[in-house]
N, C-alpha and C positions, 0 to 999 in steps of 0.2 A: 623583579628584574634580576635578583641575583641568583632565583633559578633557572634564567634563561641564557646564565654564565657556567653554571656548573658542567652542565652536560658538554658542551663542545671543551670547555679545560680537560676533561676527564679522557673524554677522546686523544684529546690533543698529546695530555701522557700517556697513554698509549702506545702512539704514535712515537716517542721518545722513549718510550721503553722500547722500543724494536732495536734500539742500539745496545743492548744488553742479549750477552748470549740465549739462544732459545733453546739449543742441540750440541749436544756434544758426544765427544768419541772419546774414549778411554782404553787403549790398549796396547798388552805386556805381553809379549814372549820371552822366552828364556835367549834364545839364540839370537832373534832378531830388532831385541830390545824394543824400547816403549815411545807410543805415539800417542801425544793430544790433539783435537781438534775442538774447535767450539762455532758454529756459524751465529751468527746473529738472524734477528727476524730481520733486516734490509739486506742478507745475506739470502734468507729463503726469499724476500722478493726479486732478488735480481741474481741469483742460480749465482752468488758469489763467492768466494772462496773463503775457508773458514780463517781464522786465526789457528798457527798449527804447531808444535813441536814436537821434537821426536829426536831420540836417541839411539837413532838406528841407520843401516842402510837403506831403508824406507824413504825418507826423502834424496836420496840421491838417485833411485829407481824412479820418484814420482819426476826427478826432476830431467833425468835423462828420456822419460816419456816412455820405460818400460811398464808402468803403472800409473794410475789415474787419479787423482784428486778424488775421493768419493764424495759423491754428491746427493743434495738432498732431491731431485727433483721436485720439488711444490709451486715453483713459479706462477703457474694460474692460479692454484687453491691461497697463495700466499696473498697476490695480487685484490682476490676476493674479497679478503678478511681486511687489507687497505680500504679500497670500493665502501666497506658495510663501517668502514670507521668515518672512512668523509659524509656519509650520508647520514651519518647520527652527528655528526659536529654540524653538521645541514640543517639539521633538525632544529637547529635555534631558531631559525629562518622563519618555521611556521608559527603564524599569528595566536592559533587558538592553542589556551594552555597546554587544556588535555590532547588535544591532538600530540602537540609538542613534546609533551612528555610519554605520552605510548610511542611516538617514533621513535624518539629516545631510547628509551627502551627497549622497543623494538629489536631496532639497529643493534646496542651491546649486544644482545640476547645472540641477534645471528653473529656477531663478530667474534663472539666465544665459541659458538660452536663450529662455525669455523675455522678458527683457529686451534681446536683440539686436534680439528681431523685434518689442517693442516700437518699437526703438529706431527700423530698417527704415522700420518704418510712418509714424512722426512724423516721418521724412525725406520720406519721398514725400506726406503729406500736405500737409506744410509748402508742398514743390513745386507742388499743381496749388492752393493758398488763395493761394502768391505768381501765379500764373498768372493766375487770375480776377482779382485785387485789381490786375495790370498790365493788362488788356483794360479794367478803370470805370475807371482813372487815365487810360490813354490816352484815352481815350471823353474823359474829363471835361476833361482837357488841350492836348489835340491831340498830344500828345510821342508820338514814336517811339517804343514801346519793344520793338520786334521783339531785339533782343540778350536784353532779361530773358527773354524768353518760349523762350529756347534750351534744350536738357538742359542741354548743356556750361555755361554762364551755371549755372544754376538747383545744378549738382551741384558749383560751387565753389562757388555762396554758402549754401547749407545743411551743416552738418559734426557731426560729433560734437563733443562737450565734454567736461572734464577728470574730470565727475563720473561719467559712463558709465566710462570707463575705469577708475576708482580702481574703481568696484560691481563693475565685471567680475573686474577683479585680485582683489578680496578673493575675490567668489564661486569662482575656480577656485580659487586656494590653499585656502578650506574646503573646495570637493568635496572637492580630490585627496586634502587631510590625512585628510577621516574615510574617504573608499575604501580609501586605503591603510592608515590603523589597522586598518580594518575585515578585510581582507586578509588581515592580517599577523595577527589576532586569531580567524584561525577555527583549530580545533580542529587538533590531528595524527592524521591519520587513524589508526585502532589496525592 
């Protein structure tokens, strides 16, 4: 019984880890000083707006509507990696152990990877909305900003966050646990 409680808990954190940042944005100019952003994973599911600060003209630009909010778009890929969580917390559901437990399994397995290449995605998106948003800043300003518009620049100030990591950690400790019950629970051949 009380591994037919594990797997949907595990999901379940998961699912409560999406309120911890997944994405973030970290960037410093000399001239037009420093902006944070962090979205959350219910952030990449509903294309919402990050938690943000910034010590610059920047948000008065985003707020005047000269410049955009950058954004992750993942909203499908985001919605996916939800889908592959409810159908492993599903997975209690079915009667027979091992079945039970390779769905289990299963399910983590794609909700990780999933979720990398969610993750992936709302990196590089991030990069070419910070990209566009420094081409109408500079337009709008006159400032240089040939340094922001670098990979190098762009691939230190976009990062992973604490909450990706904690979702990833839980999801391979469930695969591997129900793979390997699952494993360990198949028959002795006669």
């Amino acid at each position: 019984m009380l591994s037919r409680l594990l797997s949907p808990a595990g999901f379940t954190l998961v699912v409560l880890l999406f309120l911890l940042p997944f994405v973030g944005v970290s960037c410093s100019t000399g001239e037009l000083g420093s902006m944070e952003a962090e979205y959350t994973g219910f952030d990449l599911i509903t294309n919402g707006d990050p938690t943000f600060e910034t010590t610059s003209p920047i948000a008065d630009m985003v707020a005047s509507d000269q410049a955009e909010m950058p954004t992750t778009g993942v909203v499908v890929p985001a919605v996916f990696v939800l889908l592959a969580l409810i159908a492993g917390a599903a997975s209690a559901l079915v009667r027979r152990p091992r079945t039970r437990l390779l769905a289990a399994g299963a399910a983590a397995a794609l909700a990780a990877l999933l979720l990398a290449l969610t993750q992936l995605f709302a990196e590089s998106n991030l990069a070419s909305s910070i990209t566009d948003n420094a081409e109408v800043i500079s337009q709008s300003t006159g400032s240089n900003l040939a340094g922001v518009l670098s990979e190098d620049y762009l691939g230190d100030a976009i990062g992973s966050r604490i909450g990706l990591w904690f979702c990833l950690g839980v999801l391979v400790v469930v695969a591997a646990g129900n793979l390997v019950a699952a494993a360990r629970s198949r028959a002795p051949a006669p």
